[in-house]
TORDRENMI-482577 format. One line per field, with one value per residue (C-alpha): z, x, y. Coordinates in steps of 0.1 Angstrom, whole numbers. Example, Ala and Ser with C-alpha at 12.3 -4.5 7.8 and 13.67 -1.06 7.14 Angstrom:
2
w = 78; 71
u = 123; 137
v = -45; -11
***
This chain:
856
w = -49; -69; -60; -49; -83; -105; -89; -93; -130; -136; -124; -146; -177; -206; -194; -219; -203; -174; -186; -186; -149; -126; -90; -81; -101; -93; -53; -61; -76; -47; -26; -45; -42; -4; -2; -21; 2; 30; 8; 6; 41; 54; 30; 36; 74; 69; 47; 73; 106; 108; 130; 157; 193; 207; 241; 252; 278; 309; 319; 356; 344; 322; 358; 376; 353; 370; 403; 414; 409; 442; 426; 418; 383; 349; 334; 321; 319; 320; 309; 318; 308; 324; 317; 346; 347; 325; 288; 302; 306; 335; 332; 354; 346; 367; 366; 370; 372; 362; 327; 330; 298; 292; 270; 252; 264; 281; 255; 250; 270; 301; 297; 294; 321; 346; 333; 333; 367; 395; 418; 422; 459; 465; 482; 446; 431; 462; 456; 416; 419; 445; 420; 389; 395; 361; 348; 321; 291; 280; 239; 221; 195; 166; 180; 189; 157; 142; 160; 153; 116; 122; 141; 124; 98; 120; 148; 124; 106; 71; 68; 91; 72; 34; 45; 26; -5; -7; 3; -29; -56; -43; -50; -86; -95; -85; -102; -134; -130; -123; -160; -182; -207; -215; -226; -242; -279; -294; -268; -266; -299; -298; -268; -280; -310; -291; -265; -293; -315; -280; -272; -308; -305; -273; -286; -317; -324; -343; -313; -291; -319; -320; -291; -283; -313; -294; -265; -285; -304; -268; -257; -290; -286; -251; -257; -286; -259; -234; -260; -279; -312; -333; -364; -383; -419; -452; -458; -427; -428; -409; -396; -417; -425; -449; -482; -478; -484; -489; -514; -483; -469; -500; -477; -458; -419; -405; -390; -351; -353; -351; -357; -347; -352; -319; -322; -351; -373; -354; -370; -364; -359; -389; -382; -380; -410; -391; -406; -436; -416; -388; -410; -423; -392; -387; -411; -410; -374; -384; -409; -380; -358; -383; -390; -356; -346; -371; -358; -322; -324; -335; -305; -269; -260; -239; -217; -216; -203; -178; -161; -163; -147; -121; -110; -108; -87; -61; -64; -53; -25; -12; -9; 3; 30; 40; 42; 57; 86; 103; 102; 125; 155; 140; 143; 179; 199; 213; 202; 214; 190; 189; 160; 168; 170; 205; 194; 177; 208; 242; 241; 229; 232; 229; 237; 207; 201; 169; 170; 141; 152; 168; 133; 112; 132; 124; 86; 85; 100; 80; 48; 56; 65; 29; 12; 24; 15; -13; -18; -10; -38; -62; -47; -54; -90; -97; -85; -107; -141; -137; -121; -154; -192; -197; -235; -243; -245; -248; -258; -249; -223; -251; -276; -250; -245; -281; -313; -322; -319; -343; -322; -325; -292; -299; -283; -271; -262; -277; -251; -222; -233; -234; -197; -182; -198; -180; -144; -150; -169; -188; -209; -227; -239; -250; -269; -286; -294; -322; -343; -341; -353; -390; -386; -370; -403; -424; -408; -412; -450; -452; -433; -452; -483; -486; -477; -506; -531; -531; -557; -576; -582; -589; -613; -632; -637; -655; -691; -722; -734; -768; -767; -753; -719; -692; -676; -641; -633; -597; -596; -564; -542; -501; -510; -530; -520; -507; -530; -561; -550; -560; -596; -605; -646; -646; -663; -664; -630; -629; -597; -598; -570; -540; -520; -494; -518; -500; -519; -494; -499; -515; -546; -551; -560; -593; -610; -648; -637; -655; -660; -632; -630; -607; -615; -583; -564; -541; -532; -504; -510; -481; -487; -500; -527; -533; -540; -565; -581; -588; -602; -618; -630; -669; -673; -647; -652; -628; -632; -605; -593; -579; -580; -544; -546; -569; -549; -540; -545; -580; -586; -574; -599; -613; -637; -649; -691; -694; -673; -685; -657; -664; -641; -627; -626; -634; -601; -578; -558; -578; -590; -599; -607; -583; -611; -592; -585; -624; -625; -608; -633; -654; -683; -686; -721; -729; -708; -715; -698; -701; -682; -687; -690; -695; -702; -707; -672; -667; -647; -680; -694; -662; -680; -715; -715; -722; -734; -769; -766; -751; -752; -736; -743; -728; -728; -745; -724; -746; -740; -743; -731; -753; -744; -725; -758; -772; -744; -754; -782; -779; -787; -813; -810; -799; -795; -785; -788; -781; -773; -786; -809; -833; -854; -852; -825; -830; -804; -821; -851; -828; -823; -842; -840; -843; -862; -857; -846; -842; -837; -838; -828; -824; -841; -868; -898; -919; -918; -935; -909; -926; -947; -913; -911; -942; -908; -892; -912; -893; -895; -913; -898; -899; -886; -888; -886; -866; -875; -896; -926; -959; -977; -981; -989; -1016; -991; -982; -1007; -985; -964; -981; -958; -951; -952; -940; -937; -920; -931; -928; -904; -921; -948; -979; -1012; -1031; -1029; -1046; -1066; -1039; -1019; -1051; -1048; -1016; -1028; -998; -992; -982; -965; -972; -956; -967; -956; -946; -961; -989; -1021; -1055; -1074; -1070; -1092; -1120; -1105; -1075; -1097; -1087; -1056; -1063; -1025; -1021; -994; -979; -993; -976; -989; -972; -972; -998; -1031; -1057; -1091; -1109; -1105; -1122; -1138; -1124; -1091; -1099; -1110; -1072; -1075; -1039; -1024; -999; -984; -1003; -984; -1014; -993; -991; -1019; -1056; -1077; -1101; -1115; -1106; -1135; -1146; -1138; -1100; -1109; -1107; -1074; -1066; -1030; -1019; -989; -979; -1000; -988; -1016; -996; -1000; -1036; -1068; -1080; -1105; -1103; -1095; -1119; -1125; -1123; -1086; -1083; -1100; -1066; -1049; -1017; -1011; -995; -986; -946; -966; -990; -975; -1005; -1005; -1004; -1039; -1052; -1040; -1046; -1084; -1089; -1111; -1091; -1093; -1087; -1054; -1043; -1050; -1026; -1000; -1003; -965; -975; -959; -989; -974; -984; -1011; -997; -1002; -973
u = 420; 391; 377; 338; 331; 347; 321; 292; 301; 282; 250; 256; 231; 229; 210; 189; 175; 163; 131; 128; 137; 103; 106; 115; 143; 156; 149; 169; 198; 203; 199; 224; 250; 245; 251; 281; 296; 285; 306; 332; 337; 338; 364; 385; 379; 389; 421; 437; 424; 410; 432; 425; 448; 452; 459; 468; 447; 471; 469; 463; 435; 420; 415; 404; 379; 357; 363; 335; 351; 351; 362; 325; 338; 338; 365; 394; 428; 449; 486; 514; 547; 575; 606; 628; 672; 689; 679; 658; 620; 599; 560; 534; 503; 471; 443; 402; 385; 391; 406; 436; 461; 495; 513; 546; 563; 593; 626; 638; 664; 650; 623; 653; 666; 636; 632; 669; 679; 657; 688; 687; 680; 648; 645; 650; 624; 606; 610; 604; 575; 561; 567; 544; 510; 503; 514; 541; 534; 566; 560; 574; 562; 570; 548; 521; 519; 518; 490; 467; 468; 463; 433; 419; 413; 401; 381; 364; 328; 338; 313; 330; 359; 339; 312; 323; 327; 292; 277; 298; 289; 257; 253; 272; 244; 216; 227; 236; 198; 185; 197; 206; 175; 195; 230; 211; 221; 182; 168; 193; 191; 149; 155; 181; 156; 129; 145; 160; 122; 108; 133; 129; 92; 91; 115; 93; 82; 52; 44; 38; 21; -2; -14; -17; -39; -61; -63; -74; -101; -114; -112; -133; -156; -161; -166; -193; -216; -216; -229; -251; -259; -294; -291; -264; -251; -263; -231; -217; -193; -219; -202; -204; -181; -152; -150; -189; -213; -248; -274; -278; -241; -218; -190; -164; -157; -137; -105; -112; -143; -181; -211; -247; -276; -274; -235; -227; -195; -166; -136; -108; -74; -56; -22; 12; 36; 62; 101; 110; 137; 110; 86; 108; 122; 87; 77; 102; 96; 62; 80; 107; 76; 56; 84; 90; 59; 57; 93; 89; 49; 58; 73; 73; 107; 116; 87; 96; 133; 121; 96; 128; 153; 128; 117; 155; 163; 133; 144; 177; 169; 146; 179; 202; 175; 174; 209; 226; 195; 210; 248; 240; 246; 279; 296; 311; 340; 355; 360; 380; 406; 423; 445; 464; 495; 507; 542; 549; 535; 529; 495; 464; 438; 436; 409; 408; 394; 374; 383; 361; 334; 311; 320; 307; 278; 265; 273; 260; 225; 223; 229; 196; 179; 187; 186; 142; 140; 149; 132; 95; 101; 110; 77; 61; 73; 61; 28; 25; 38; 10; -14; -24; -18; 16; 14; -16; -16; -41; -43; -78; -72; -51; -79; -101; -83; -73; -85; -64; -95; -75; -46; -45; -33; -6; 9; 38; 73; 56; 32; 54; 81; 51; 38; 75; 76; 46; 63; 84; 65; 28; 35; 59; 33; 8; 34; 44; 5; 7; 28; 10; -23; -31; -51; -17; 2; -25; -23; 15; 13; -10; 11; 43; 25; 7; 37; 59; 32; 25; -1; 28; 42; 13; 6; 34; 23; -6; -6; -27; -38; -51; -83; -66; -80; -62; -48; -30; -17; -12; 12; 23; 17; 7; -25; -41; -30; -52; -37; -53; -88; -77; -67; -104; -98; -85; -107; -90; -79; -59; -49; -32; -12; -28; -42; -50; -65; -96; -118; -127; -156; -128; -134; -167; -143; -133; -166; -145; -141; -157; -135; -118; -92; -85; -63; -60; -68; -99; -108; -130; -151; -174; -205; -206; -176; -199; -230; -203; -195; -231; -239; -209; -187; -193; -166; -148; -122; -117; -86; -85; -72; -104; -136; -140; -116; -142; -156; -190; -201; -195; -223; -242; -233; -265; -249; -224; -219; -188; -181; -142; -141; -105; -97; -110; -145; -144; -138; -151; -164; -178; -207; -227; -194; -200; -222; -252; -257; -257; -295; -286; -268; -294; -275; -250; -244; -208; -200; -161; -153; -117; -117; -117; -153; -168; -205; -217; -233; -269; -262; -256; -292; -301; -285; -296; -325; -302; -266; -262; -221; -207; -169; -162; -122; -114; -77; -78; -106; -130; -164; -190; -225; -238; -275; -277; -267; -308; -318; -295; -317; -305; -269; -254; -219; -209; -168; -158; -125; -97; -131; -120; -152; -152; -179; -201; -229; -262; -272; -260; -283; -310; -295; -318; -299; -265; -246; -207; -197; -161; -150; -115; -86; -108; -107; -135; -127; -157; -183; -212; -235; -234; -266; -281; -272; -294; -321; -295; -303; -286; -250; -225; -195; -178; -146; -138; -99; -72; -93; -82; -112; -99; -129; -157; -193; -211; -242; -223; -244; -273; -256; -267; -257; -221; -199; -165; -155; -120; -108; -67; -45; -69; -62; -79; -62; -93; -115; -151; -170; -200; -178; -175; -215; -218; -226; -223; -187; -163; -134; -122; -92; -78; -43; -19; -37; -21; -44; -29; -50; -74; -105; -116; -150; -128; -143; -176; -177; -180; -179; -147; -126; -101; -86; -58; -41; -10; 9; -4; 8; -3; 11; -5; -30; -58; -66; -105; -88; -85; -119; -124; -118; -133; -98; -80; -62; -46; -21; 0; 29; 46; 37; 48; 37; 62; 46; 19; -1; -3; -38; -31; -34; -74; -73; -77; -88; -59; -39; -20; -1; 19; 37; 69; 81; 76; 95; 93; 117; 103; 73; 50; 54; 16; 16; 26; -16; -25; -33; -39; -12; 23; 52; 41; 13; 36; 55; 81; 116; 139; 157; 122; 116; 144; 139; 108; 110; 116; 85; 67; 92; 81; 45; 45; 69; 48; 32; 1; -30; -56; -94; -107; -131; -167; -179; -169
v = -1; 11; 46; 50; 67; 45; 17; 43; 49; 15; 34; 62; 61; 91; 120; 122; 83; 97; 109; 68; 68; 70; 75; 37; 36; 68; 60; 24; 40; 64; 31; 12; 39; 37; 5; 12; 34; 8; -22; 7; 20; -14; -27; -1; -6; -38; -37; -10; -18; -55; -74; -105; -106; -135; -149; -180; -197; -215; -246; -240; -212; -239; -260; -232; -224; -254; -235; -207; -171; -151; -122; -111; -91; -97; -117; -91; -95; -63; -70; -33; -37; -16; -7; -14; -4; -19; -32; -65; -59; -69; -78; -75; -94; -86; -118; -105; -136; -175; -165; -148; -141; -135; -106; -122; -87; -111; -112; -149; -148; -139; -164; -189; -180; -182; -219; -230; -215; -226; -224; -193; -176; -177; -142; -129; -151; -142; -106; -104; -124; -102; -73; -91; -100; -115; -147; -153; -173; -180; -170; -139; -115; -137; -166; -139; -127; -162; -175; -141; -148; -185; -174; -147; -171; -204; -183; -158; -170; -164; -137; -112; -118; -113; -91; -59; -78; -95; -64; -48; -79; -81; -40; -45; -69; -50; -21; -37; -58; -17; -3; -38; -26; 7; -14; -50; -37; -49; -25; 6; 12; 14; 37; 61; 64; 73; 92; 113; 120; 123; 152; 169; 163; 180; 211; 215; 247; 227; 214; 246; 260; 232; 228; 270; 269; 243; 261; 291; 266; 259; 290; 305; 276; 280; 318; 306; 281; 311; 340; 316; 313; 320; 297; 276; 299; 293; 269; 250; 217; 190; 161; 134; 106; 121; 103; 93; 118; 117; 135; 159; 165; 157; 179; 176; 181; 206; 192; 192; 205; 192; 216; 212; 234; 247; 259; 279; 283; 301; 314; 297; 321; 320; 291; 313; 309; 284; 294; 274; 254; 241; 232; 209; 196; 191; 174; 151; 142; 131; 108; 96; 92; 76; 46; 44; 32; 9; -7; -6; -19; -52; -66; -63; -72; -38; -44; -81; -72; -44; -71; -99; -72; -64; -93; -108; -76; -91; -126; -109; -92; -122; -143; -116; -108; -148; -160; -122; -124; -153; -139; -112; -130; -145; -114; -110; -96; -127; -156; -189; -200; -238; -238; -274; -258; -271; -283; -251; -229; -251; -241; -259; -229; -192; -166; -142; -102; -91; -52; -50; -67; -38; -17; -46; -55; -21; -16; -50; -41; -8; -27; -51; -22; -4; -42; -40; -6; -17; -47; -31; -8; -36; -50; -26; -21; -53; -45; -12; -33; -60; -37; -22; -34; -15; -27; -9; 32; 52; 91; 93; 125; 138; 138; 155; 181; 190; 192; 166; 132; 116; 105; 67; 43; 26; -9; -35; -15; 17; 18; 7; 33; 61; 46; 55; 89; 96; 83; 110; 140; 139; 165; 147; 122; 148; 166; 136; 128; 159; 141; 107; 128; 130; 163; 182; 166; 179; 210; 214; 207; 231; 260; 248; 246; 279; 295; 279; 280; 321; 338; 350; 319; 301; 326; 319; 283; 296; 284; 283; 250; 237; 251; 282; 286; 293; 264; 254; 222; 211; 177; 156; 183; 176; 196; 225; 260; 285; 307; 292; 299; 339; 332; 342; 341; 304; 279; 254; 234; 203; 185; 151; 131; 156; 127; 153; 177; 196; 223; 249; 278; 301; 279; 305; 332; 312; 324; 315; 278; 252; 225; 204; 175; 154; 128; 101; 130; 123; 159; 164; 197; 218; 223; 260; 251; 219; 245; 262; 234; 224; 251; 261; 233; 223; 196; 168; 146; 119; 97; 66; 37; 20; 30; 40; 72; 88; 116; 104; 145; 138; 116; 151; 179; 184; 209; 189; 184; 164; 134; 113; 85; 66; 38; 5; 2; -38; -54; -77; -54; -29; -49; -19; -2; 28; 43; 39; 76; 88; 99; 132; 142; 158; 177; 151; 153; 135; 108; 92; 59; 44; 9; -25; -34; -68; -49; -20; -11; -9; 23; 43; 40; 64; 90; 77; 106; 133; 119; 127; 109; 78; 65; 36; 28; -9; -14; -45; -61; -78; -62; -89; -75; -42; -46; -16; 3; -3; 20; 47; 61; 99; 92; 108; 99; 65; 52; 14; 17; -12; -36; -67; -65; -90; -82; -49; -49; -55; -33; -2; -4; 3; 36; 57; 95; 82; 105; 90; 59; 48; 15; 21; -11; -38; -71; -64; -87; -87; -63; -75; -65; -31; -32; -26; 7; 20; 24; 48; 78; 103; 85; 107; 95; 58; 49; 14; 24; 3; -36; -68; -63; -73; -61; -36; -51; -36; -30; 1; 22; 17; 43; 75; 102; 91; 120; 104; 66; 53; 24; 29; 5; -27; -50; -38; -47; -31; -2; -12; 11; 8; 31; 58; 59; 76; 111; 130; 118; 147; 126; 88; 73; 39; 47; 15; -8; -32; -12; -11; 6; 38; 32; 59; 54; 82; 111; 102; 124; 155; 162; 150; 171; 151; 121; 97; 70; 67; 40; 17; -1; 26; 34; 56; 85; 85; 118; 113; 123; 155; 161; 163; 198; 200; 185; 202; 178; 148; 121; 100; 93; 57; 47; 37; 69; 81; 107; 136; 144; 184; 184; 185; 224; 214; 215; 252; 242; 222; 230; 202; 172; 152; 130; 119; 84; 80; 72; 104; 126; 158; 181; 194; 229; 236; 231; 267; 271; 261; 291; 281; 258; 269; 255; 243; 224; 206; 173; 165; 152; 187; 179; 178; 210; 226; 211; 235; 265; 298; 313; 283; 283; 317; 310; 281; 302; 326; 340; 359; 341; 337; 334; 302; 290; 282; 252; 230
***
């Protein structure tokens, strides 16, 4: 036999479930384990005490019956049995009414006798009868006991006999129906998981934290509205849509915070330091949390199997109700009993006692009793789960009461699961809300951030860079460090991968700043480290993905020199490329696009005024439309690199004050189009490097004031002597092309400074080369020379030779007549070297820096 606990373990749920449990289901477990007890107590009853006597009913009574009584009281038959002398029993049976009975207290024998022997005396019959006033029936115990069971299961409705074990099946089900959503497997495992975030949540020291800082927000605010305020400061955060400013408000907000002219700036309490070890338990709750949501929001099947359980718990107790309502009148305490066993017994019918039946009657009217209890609350659970959307969930009262008014509402089984936590406590909710709100995670980085990312240690990341300012670089970091606002001598900032990177007013502090980087980093500034910026900021680098994660308050530093935009301005959707805000910038002087342009956006030409250079690098992308170059009449310096020209644009010889144009890796085969440049008087500098031209037009000489032309990576087999008329030349590269031969006509330029020729076909040297006495640097390498004249000790000037990757035997010995060339300076094969007199060997190891010659 099973105890009463084992049957309740199947109502036992985890502890930590409970907090899933409102008051209904509590209230219908406690029911359920009542009406185990009930199913219990009456089994037990039963199994030990349940029995059914039977009496036969006499022939003669069975006549009499349709007599009128005369005794006037209630039909009872009282059977005593005495022990006389001797070892035979006498009975005495005393008759009440029309029904009398018969207890089968006679042994056999005796019974025999009284039926075998009528010849005895009479005045002994006489006197024994005299002494019995009941009536004998002729059966013993054996036959007694046989017809009870035969009667307790003919007599007895079946439902006095099964009662305790519906009432127990019945219970089983309803408590299995009660908690089937915390054992389906696609369910439990959703609700341990939240269970166990909403526990951890709940525990957080992040979350206390939280939301005590928002009560002291309030209370400051509130403190604010009661003293008043005179004026808004000089620099306030207004609230304006992050990511969006306007000319006016090119800030940020304040995280929980909106200002108005009437309610001044307060100062917020500065956020604890959290211990290392929460902060990450922290942050990795909002993770957990985040994922979650996005598992549990796609379907609705929790709510789906709480509505299915509950409404087959009222289906249930509808039919219990129905069919147990008209068995109460079954059960009763006599009953009349023909069990068609005449031949074995003598007797067709016997009047029969329940002793159960008052016991049962009573269990069973307390079990329909605790059966509508509990039905009205499953009634009533039904009302409260279609009474309001459950799948909906909304932190509205949340956001009201914190700082927090980002806390989104969330749907399907994450809703429902959030409506039962609040059956059982609100505060869970609201301390889950802090990690569904960006602004807490933001503010978390932040605390964990500033307190892993010190001043000493971002001081150590200081560096020098090329240009030898001091430099810090900032990568994949959750945001920018308060502690970087106090390295006052940087210059240089970098910031890349900080998609949460705000620039607060401690930016002012960094009065040596002028150069910024952010690399797909869309840093939201405040106003006052916007007015610093304007002011301040010389150079930006913006490095994006699309167009719209350029920082709309960069279209708004008025100040602003340098502008290097690198990313995708050629979509769909950026018709005007985002560049549509370019006329504030006033001193814009150098403005470096890398993209994958199609044209050269009208947009530019609003800068055109005062931009003196313009690179535009296109990845491969074939630029097509240059018309907007005509307007650009200021600029000096001009770069279409990787275009997909294939001729040189007309538009640029309308470019009256170019100095340098580079048209570097295009697909430039023939450049004939170079006489027009004779009308570009100010261009020194050519570089038509990285391109597919086989030849050089003689037209070239209309360019009088070149000073340096780039011709390597092409496919020149020939240098003309046009090229050896440009006076003014002081550097000519024709490395990696496919030329043979360098022309005598090489002496020619006097101004000669740099040389290259890398790479080529070329045998000999012609001794005109080193009439160039100008030469400092001079590139031979890879090619076929087998032999470097002695005259190369012309070239007092030189500093750097490179002559590796030739045919050569040896090294003149009048290199060492170089003065100013040393050994860093000399790029030879090391036998070559080591071939060279001694003292030519120490001239050229030699370390002493000799000042040199004028004339560049």
């Amino acid at each position: 036999m099973f105890t009463l606990a084992e049957v309740a373990s199947l109502n036992d749920i985890q502890p930590t479930y409970r907090i899933l449990k409102p008051w209904w289901d509590v209230f219908m477990d406690y029911l359920a384990v009542v009406m185990l007890m009930v199913a219990i107590f009456a089994g037990t009853m039963q199994l030990t005490k349940d029995q059914v006597v039977c009496l036969p009913v006499l022939q003669s009574t069975v006549n009499s019956k349709a007599q009128p009584s005369t005794s006037g009281k209630a039909d009872f038959t009282t059977v005593e049995t005495t022990t006389g002398q001797g070892e035979e029993a006498s009975m005495r049976t005393v008759s009440f009414g029309s029904a009398p009975t018969v207890t089968p207290d006679i042994p056999l024998s005796r019974a025999t006798s009284s039926q075998y022997q009528p010849t005895e005396s009479g005045q002994e019959l006489k006197k024994e009868q005299k002494d019995s006033s009941g009536r004998k029936t002729n059966l013993d115990f054996q036959q007694y006991v046989f017809i009870n069971q035969m009667c307790y299961h003919l007599a007895l409705p079946w439902y006095s006999k099964y009662f305790p074990y519906l009432v127990l099946i019945h219970t089983i089900i309803l408590i299995v129906s009660s908690n089937f959503w915390f054992k389906y497997p696609k369910t439990c495992s959703k609700i341990e998981h939240f269970v166990s975030i909403l526990g951890k949540c709940f525990e957080s020291p992040w979350t206390t934290k939280a939301l005590s800082e928002t009560a002291c927000e309030d209370s400051e605010e509130n403190k604010q509205r009661l003293t008043g305020a005179q004026s808004l400061p000089k620099y306030v955060s207004t609230s304006s849509d992050e990511g969006s400013p306007s000319a006016s408000t090119p800030m940020i907000t304040k995280s929980g915070f909106k200002f108005s002219a009437d309610k001044p700036m307060i100062e917020v309490p500065s956020v604890t330091i959290l211990d290392k070890k929460d902060g990450e338990q922290a942050k990795a709750l909002f993770e957990k949390v985040r994922k979650f949501r996005a598992h549990v929001e796609d379907s609705d099947l929790i709510y789906k199997l709480y509505v299915g359980q509950t409404i087959i718990k009222t289906v249930k107790f509808i039919f219990i109700l129905c069919y147990t309502a008209n068995f109460v009148n079954t059960i009763s305490f006599e009953h009349i009993c023909n069990p068609k066993v005449e031949h074995l017994i003598g007797y067709t019918q016997f009047e029969c006692t329940h002793n159960m039946a008052y016991m049962l009657k009573k269990l069973l009217i307390s079990y329909i009793s605790l059966i509508c209890v509990y039905g009205f609350i499953c009634l009533y659970t039904l009302f409260w789960l279609f009474r309001i959307p459950l799948k909906e969930y909304s932190f509205e009262k949340v956001r009201e009461e914190s700082s927090f008014s980002d806390i989104p509402d969330v749907k399907n089984d994450f809703a429902f699961l959030l409506h039962m936590v609040d059956q059982y406590d609100q505060l869970y909710s609201k301390r889950f809300g802090v990690f569904l709100s960006e602004v807490s995670e933001n503010k978390l980085r932040e605390i964990s951030l500033n307190h892993e990312w010190t001043f000493e240690k971002l001081r150590q990341h200081v560096s020098r860079n090329a240009q030898d300012k001091q430099e810090l670089h900032l990568f994949m970091l959750s945001g920018v460090p308060d502690a970087v606002f106090d390295l006052t001598d940087l210059e240089v900032l970098k910031l890349e991968l900080i998609p949460e990177a705000k620039i607060p007013a401690k930016i002012s502090q960094m009065t040596n700043l002028q150069e910024l980087h952010l690399c797909h980093c869309p840093a939201k500034v405040e106003q006052t480290a916007f007015s610093f910026l304007r002011d301040h900021l010389r150079c930006l680098h913006v490095k994006f993905t699309d167009v719209a994660e350029i920082p709309a308050w960069v279209y708004l530093l008025k100040t602003l020199r340098e502008l290097y935009l690198i990313g995708n301005l050629n979509s769909e959707n950026n018709k005007m490329i985002g560049l549509d805000s370019l006329r504030e910038l006033r001193h814009l002087k150098i403005l470096h696009v890398k993209s994958n342009l199609t044209k050269i956006p009208p947009n530019i030409t609003d800068v055109a005024p005062h931009l003196t250079k313009l690179v535009i690098h296109n990845d491969g992308t074939k630029l097509v439309v240059l018309n907007s170059l005509k307007k650009m009449t200021n600029v000096a310096e001009l770069e279409l690199q990787n275009c997909e020209l294939e001729r040189i644009p007309h538009a640029i010889f309308s470019l009256s004050n170019l100095q340098e144009l580079d048209l570097k890796s295009n697909s430039i085969r023939t450049i004939e189009e170079i006489i027009s440049f004779q009308h570009l008087k100010r261009l020194t500098c050519l570089k038509l490097w990285h391109n597919k031209i086989v030849s050089i037009p003689s037209s070239i000489t209309h360019i009088k004031n070149l000073e340096s032309l780039y011709l390597s990576n092409n496919k020149l087999e020939s240098l003309p002597a046009a090229v050896f008329s440009l006076q003014k030349l002081r550097c000519l590269d024709v490395s990696y092309n496919s030329i043979a031969l360098i022309p005598g006509e090489i002496g020619l330029l006097p101004n000669l400074q740099h040389f290259y020729i890398t790479g080529n076909k070329v045998n000999i040297l012609p001794k005109q080369l080193f009439q160039c006495v100008k030469l400092r640097t001079l590139c031979l390498g890879q090619n076929c020379i087998t032999s470097i004249p002695d005259k190369v000790s012309q070239l007092l000037q030189l500093t750097h030779l490179e002559l590796k990757g030739n045919c050569l035997d040896r090294l003149p010995a009048t290199l060492g007549q170089c003065q100013l060339l040393r050994k860093n300076g000399l790029l030879v094969e090391d036998h070559l070297f080591d071939a060279l007199p001694p003292e030519v060997k120490e001239m050229l190891n030699q370390d002493t820096s000799i000042p040199f010659a004028n004339g560049i």
